[in-house]
VOKEPA-618704 format. One line per field, with one value per residue (C-alpha): residue number from 1; residue in three letters; chain; z, x, y. Coordinates in nm, 4 decimals, padded with zeros to 6 digits. Layout:
% residues N
nuke = NUM ...
drenti = ala ...
zamar = A ...
Z = Z ...
X = X ...
Y = Y ...
% end
This chain:
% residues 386
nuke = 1 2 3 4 5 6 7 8 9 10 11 12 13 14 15 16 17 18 19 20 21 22 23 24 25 26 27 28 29 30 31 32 33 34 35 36 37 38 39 40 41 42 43 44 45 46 47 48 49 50 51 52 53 54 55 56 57 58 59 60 61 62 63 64 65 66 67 68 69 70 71 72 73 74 75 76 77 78 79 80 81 82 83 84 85 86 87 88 89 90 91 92 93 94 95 96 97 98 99 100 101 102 103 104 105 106 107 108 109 110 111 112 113 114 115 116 117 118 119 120 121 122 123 124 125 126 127 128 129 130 131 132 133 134 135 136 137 138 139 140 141 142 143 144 145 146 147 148 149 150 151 152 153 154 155 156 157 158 159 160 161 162 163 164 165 166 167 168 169 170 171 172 173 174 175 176 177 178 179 180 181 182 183 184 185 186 187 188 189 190 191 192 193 194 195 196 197 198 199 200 201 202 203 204 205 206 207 208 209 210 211 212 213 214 215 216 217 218 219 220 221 222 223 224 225 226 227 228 229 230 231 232 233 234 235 236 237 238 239 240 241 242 243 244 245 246 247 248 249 250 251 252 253 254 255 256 257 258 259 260 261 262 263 264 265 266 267 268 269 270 271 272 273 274 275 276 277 278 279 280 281 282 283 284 285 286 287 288 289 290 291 292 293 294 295 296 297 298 299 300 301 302 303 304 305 306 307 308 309 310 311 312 313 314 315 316 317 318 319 320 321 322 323 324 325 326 327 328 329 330 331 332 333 334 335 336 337 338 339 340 341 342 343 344 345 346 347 348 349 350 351 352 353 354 355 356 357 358 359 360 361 362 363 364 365 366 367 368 369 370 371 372 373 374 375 376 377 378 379 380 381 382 383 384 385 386
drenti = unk unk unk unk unk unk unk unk unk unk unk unk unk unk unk unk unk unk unk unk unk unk unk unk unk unk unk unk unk unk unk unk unk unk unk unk unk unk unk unk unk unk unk unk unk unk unk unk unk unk unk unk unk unk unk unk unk unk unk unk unk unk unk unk unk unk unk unk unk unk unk unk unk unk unk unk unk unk unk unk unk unk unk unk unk unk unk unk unk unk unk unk unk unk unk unk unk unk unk unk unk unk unk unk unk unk unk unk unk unk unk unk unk unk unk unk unk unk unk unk unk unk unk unk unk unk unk unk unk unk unk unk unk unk unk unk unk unk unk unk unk unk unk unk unk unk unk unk unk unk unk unk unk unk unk unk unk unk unk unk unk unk unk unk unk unk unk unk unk unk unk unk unk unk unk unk unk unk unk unk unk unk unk unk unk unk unk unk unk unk unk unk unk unk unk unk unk unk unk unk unk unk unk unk unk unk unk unk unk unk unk unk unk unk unk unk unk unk unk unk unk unk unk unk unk unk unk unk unk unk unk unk unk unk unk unk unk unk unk unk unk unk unk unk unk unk unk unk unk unk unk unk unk unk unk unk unk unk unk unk unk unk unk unk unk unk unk unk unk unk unk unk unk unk unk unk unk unk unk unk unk unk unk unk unk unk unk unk unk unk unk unk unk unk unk unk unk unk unk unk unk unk unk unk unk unk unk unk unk unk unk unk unk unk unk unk unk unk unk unk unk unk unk unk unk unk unk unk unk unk unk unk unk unk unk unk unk unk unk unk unk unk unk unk unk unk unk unk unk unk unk unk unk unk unk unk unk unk unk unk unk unk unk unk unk unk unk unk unk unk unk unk unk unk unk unk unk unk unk unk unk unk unk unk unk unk
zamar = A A A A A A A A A A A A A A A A A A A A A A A A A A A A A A A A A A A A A A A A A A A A A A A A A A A A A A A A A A A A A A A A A A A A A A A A A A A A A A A A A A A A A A A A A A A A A A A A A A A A A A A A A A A A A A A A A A A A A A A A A A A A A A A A A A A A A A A A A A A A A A A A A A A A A A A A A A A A A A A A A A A A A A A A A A A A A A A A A A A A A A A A A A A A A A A A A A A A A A A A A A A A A A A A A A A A A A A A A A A A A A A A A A A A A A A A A A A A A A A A A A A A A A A A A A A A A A A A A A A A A A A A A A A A A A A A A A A A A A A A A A A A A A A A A A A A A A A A A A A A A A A A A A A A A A A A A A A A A A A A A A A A A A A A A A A A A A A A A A A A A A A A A A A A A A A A A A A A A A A A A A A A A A A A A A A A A A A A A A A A A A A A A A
Z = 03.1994 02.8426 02.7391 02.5839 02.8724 03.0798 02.8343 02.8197 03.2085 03.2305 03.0532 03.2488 03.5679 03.3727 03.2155 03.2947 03.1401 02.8369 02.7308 02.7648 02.5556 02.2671 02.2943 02.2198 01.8910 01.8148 01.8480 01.5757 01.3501 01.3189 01.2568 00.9931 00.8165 00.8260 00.6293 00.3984 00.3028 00.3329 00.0944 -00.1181 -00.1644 -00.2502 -00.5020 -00.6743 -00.7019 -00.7858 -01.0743 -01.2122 -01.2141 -01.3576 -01.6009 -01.7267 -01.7497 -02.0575 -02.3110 -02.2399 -02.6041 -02.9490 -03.2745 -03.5800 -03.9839 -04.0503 -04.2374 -04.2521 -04.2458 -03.8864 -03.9224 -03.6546 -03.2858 -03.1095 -02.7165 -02.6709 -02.9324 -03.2864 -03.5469 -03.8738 -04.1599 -04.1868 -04.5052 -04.7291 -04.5253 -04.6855 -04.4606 -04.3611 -04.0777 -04.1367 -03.9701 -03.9755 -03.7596 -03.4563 -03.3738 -03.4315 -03.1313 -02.9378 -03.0675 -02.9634 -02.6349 -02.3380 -02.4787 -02.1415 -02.0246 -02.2595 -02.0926 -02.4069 -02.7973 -02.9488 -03.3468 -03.4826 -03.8055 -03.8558 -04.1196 -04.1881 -04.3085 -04.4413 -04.2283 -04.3492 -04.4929 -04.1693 -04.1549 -03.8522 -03.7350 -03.7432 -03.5889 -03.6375 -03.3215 -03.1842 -02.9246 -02.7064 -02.6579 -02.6421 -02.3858 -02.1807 -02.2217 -02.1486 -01.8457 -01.7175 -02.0259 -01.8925 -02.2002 -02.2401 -02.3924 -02.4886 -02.6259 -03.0116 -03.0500 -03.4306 -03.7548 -03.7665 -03.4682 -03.3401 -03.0475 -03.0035 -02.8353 -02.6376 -02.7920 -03.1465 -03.0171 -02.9502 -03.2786 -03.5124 -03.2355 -03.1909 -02.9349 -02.8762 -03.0869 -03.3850 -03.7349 -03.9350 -04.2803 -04.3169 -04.6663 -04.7651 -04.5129 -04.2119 -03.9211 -03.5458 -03.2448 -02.9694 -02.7487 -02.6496 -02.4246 -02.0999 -02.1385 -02.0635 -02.1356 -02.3841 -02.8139 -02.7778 -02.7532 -03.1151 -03.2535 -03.3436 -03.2876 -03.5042 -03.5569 -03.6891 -04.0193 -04.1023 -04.0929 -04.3136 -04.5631 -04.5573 -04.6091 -04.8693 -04.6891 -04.6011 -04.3741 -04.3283 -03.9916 -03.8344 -03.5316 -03.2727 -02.8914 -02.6403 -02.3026 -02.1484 -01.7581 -01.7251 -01.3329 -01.4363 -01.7595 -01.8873 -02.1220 -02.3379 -02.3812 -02.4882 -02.7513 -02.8866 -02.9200 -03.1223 -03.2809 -03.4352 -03.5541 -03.7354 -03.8522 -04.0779 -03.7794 -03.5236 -03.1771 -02.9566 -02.5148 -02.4121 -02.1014 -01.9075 -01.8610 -01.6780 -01.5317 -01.3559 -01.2987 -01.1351 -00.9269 -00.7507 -00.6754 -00.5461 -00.3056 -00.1646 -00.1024 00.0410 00.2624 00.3751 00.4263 00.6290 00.8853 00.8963 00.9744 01.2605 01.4262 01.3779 01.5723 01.8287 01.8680 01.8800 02.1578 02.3980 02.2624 02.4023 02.7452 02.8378 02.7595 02.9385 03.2515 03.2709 03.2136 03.5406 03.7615 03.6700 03.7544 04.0321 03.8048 03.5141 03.7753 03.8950 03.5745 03.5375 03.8424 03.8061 03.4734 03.1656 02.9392 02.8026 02.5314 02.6786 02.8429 02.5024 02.3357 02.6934 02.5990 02.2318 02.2853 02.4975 02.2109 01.9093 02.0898 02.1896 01.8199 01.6156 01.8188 01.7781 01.3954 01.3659 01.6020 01.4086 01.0922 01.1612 01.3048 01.0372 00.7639 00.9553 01.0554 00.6549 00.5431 00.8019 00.7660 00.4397 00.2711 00.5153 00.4907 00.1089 -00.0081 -00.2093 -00.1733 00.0241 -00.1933 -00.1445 00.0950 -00.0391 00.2069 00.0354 00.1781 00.0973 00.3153 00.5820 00.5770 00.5266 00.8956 01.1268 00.9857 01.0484 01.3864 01.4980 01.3042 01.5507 01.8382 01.7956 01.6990 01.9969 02.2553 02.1501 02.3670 02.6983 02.6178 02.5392 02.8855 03.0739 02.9370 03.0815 03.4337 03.6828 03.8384 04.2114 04.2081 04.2315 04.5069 04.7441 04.7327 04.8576
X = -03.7117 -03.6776 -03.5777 -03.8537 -04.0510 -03.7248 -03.8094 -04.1404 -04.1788 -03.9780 -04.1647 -04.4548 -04.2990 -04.2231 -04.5196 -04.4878 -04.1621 -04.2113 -04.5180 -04.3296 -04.0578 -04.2985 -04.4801 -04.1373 -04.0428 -04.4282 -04.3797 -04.0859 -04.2137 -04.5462 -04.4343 -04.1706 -04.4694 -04.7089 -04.4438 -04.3428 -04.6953 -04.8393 -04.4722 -04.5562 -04.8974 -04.7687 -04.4876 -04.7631 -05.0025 -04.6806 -04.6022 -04.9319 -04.9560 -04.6208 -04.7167 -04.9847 -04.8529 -04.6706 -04.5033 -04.1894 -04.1593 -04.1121 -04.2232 -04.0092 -04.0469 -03.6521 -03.4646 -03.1066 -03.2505 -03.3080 -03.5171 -03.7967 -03.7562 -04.0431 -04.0608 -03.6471 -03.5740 -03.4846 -03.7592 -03.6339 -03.6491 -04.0231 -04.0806 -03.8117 -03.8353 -03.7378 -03.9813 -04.3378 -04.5536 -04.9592 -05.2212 -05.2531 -04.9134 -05.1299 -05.3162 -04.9958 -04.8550 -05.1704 -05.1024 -04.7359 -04.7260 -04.7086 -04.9621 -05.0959 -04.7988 -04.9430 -05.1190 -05.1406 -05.1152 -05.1207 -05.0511 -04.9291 -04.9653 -04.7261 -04.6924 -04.6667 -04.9781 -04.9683 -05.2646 -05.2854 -04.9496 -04.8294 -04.6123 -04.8025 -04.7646 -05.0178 -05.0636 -05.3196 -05.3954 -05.6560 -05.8284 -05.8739 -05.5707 -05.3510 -05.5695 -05.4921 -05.1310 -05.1334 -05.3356 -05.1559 -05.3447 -05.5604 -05.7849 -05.9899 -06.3014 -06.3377 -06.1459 -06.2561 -06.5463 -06.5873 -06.4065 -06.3942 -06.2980 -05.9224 -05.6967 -05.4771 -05.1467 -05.1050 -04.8273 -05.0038 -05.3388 -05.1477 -04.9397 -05.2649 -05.4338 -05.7497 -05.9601 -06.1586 -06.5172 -06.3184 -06.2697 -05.9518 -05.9009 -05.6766 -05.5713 -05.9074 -06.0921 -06.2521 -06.2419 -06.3504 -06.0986 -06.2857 -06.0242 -05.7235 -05.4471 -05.2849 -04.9396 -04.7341 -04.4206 -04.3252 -04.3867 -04.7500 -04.7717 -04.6657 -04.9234 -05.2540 -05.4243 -05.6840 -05.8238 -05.5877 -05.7947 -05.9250 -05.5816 -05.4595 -05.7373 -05.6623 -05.3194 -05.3322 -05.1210 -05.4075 -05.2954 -04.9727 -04.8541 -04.5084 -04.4897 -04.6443 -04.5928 -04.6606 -04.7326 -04.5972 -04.6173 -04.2355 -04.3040 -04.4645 -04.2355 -03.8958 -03.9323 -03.6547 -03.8769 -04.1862 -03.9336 -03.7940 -04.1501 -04.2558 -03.9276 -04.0176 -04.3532 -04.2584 -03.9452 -03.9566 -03.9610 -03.7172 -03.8524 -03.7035 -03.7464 -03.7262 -03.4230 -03.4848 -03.8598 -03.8122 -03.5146 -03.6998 -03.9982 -03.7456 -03.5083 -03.8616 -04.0078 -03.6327 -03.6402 -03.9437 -03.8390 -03.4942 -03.7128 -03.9020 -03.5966 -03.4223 -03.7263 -03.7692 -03.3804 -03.4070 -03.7246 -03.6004 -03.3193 -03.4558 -03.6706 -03.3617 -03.2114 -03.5504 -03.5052 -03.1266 -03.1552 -03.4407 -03.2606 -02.9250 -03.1824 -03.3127 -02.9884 -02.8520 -03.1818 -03.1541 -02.8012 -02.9036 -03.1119 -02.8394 -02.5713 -02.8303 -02.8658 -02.4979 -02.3890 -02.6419 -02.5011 -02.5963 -02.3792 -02.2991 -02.5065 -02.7976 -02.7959 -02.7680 -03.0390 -03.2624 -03.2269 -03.2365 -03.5379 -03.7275 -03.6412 -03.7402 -04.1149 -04.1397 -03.9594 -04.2341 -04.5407 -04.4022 -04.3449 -04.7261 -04.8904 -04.6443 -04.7248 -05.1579 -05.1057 -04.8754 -05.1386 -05.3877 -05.2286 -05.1463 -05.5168 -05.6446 -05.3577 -05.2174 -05.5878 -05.5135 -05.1663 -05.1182 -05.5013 -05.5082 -05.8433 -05.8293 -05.8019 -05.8848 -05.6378 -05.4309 -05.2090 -04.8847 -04.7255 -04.3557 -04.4063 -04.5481 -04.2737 -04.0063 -04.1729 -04.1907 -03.8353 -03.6674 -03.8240 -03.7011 -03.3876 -03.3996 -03.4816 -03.2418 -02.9314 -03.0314 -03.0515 -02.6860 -02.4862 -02.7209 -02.7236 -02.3351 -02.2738 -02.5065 -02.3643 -02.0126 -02.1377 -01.9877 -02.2055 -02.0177 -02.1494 -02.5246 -02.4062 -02.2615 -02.5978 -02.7947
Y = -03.7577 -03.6735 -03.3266 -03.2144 -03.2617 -03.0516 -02.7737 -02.7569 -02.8156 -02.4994 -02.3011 -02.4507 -02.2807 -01.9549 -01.8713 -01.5182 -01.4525 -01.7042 -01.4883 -01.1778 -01.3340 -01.4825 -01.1078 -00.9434 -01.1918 -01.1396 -00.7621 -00.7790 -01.0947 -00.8847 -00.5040 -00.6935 -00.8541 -00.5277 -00.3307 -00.5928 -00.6588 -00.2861 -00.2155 -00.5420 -00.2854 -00.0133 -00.1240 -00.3471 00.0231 00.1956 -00.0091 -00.0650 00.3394 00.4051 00.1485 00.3088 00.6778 00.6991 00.4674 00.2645 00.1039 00.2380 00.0832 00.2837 00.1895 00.0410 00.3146 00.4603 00.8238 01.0233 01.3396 01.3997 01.4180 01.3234 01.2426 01.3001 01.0188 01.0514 00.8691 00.6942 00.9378 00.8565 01.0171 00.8242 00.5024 00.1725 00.0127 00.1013 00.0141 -00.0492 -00.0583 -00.4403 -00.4304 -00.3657 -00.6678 -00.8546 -00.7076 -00.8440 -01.1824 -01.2506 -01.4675 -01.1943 -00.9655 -01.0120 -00.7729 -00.5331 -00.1991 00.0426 00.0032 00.3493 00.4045 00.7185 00.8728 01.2747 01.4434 01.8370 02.0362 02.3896 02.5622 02.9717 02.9753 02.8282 02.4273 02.3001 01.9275 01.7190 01.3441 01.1147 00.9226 00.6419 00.9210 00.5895 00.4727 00.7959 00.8939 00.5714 00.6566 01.0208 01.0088 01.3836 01.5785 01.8299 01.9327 02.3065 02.1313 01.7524 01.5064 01.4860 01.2101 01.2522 01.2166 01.5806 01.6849 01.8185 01.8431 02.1035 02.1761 02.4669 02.6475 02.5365 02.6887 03.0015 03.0354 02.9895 03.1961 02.9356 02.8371 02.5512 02.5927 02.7549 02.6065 02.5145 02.3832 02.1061 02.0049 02.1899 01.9972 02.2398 02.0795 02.1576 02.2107 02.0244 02.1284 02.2875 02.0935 02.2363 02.3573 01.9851 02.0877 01.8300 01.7842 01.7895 02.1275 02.1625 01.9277 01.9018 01.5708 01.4034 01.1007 00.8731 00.7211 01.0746 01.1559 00.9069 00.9960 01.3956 01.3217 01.0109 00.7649 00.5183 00.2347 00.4115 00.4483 00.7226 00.4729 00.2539 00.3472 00.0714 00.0825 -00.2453 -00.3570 -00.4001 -00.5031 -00.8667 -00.9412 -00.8618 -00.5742 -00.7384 -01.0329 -00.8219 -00.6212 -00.9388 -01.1026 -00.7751 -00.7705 -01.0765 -01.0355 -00.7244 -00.7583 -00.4509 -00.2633 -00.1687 -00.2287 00.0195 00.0019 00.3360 00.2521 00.5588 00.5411 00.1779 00.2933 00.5657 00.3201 00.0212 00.2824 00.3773 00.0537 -00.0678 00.2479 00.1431 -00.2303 -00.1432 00.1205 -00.1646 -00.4133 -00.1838 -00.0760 -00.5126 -00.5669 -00.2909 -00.4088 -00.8154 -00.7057 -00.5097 -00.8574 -01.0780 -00.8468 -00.9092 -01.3194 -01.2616 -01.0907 -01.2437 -01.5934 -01.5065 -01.3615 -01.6999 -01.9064 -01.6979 -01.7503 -02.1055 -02.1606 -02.4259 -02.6045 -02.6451 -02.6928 -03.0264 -03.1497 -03.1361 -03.2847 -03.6120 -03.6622 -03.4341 -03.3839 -03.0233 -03.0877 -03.2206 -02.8322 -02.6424 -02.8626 -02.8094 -02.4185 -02.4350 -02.6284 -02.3586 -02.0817 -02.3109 -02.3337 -01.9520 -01.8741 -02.0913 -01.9810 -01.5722 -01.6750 -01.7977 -01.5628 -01.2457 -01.3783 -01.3980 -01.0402 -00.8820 -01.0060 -00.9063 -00.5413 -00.5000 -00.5360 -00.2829 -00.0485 -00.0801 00.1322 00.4219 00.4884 00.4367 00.4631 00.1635 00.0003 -00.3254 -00.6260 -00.9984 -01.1699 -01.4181 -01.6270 -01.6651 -01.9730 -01.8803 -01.5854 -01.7753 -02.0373 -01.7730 -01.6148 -01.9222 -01.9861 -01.6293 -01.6474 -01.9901 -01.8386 -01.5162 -01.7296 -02.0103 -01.7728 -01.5019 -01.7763 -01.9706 -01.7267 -01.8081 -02.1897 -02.1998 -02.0431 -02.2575 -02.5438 -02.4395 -02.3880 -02.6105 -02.8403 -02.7613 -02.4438 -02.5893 -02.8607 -02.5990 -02.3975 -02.6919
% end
């Protein structure tokens, strides 16, 4: 009789146990799966959403003079700049090779406007795209629509004591405030916004641009990469990643995934343990059995590969069955817990792979103390029973 047909024939007479055994891998295999895919989920959201709140590079006009803060940096002396950034610059940076990784492109225009004897700021912005990348403003009004139409900040609002319907004159243009922003705690409460060409026109700098901020997804591409691609289709500019923004953005998605690792690690284990004691239960029922085998001629080895043999079935059929389940367990539960809406399944072989092979990894490793031992049991133990 061949081995294979020992082992399976075993398993054959132990049905019972062998089911409770292949449950208790599933158990683990599955509620591993479930968390890596529902965290898999949830870093993906996470990303995408940090992604798209606020920018994480800065385009500056080269020059040796610092001036203006704006967003906790210091800008290039903007006003006596060697170099100047245009308009045009913009659809460059949607030509260079991973514009895909590209969320938001938002060009700035500041300069300083006397408004009733008082030096306000005032930035010229595409209302589009710095909505897209301030997605916390909460406005008192609407979001300016027309060439004549402003945003203010709050503090701003509150120093030229406006409100949003009222009129201001801008370079001896009036102007209407279309709204007025919620207090956010950061420069754009001193500013007023307008549209970026009207802007440029009030304040005679046409095509001229302050600065480019660019919303990049730093999850799906290097951000170094993007900045040196940028870098080198405007090289009178210095391309600047903003490091603690993607800090911020990697330390939470690596909190998450070391969450998830460490929940998989406990529950693998726990399954290993059931893999071990119920292997070591069976090695001692079967000590008449082994001690058979031994005494008609197997060798020790012929015994470990006999047990190794039962756990490498039960491990691959838990590592299927755990994986089907886990996949299936992430697409029902992953919507409620984290309220992503549920996507299109995609079977991701290296996953699957990685699964059957952990579990036959489990299986095998948990079951090498019981089939070690059984091979050392001494075959005149078994004689004197019969």
């Amino acid at each position: 009789m061949k081995i294979k047909d020992i082992s399976l024939n075993n398993l054959r007479k132990r049905k019972g146990k062998a089911l409770f055994l292949i449950l208790g891998l599933t158990i683990g295999v599955t509620t591993a799966i479930t968390l890596i895919s529902i965290t898999r989920m949830m870093n993906e959201d996470i990303s995408n959403k940090l992604d798209e709140y606020g920018a994480n590079i800065l385009i500056l006009p080269r020059s040796d003079a610092f001036s203006l803060s704006y967003g906790g940096m210091s800008l290039g002396g903007i006003s006596v700049g060697t170099q100047i950034l245009k308009n045009s610059d913009v659809p460059k940076i949607r030509k260079i090779d991973v514009r895909e990784n590209i969320n938001t492109v938002s060009p700035k225009l500041f300069e300083v406007v006397d408004i009733a004897g008082k030096k306000v700021p005032l930035m010229g912005v595409q209302f589009r795209e710095e909505v897209r990348l301030k997605k916390w403003w909460k406005v008192h009004g609407n979001i300016p629509e027309n060439h004549d139409e402003v945003l203010l900040g709050n503090d701003v609002a509150s120093h030229l004591q406006k409100s949003r319907g009222d009129k201001l004159s801008i370079n001896e243009t009036t102007v209407r405030i279309a709204g007025v922003l919620d207090e956010t705690g950061s420069q754009d409460d001193y500013l007023i916004f307008g549209d970026l060409s009207f802007v440029q026109e009030i304040v005679q700098k046409h095509e001229a641009l302050s600065l480019i901020e660019i919303s990049a997804f730093c999850n799906t591409c290097p951000i170094e990469e993007i900045v040196r691609q940028i870098s080198i289709e405007l090289p009178h500019a210095k391309v600047t990643a903003i490091k603690q923004t993607i800090q911020t953005k990697m330390d939470a998605l690596e909190h998450l995934k070391k969450f998830s690792i460490g929940i998989s690690i406990i529950v693998l284990f726990i399954g290993g343990l059931i893999v071990f004691t119920n292997m070591t239960a069976s090695v001692n029922e079967r000590k008449r059995e082994i001690g058979i085998f031994r005494a008609v001629g197997f060798r020790k080895s012929h015994v470990v590969r006999i047990i190794f043999l039962e756990a490498l079935i039960m491990a691959l059929i838990a590592g299927v069955l755990g994986f089907i389940l886990g996949e299936g367990l992430s697409q029902f539960l992953g919507p409620i817990v984290t309220g992503i809406e549920r996507g299109k399944w995609i079977l991701d072989p290296l996953l699957a792979a990685s699964t059957v092979l952990l579990s036959v990894f489990i299986g095998i490793l948990s079951s090498a103390y019981p089939a070690i031992h059984a091979s050392k049991m001494d075959p005149t133990d078994a004689l004197r029973s019969l």
